[in-house]
C-alpha positions, 0 to 999 in steps of 0.5 A, spaced: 180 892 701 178 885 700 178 882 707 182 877 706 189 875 710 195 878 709 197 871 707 193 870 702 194 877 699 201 875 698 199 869 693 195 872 688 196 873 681 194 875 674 190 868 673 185 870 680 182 875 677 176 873 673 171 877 668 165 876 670 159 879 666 158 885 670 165 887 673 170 882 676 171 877 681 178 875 685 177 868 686 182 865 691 183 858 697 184 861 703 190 858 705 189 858 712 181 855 712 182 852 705 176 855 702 174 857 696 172 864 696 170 869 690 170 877 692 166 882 687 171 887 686 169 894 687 170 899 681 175 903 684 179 896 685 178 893 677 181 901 675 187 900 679 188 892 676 187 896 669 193 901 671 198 894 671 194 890 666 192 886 671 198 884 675 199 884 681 205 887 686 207 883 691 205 887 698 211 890 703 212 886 708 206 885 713 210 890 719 211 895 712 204 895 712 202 895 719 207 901 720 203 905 714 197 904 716 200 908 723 202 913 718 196 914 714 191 913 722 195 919 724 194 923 718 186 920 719 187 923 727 185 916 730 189 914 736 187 907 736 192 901 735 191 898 727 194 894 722 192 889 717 187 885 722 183 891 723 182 892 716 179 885 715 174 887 721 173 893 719 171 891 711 166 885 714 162 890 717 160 895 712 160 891 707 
């Protein structure tokens, strides 16, 4: 998870992966806000790239993944109402 919008997911690319000297970054412009943004990607993230060679799959539809994460919050027990936004909220308060 890298808390960015679903938008912005949907656009990235090989070329938005940057090596930097301790790991990775994803740098990417934020299609709504404009900004340039550089997210560290964690190691569990950079093993994933490694399995594709750094190619990255175009997501399900944002309907798709929302009705995913239902599955996955009914498996989890959680009886709130989640989707992709919640993951951005969530992400920027344990970070």
């Amino acid at each position: 998870e890298t808390a960015l919008r679903y938008s912005d997911y949907g656009k990235l690319r090989k070329l938005n992966i940057e090596e930097v000297e301790n790991g990775y970054n994803l740098k990417v412009k934020t299609q709504k806000t404009k900004a340039h943004i550089i997210v560290p990607l964690s190691k569990v993230a950079i093993s994933i790239f490694e399995k594709y060679s750094f190619n990255i799959p175009p997501p399900p539809t944002n309907q798709k993944m929302n009705k995913n994460l239902k599955v996955i919050a009914g498996f989890a027990e959680i009886d709130k109402l989640i989707g992709t936004h919640t993951g951005r909220r969530t992400f920027c308060t344990i970070q």
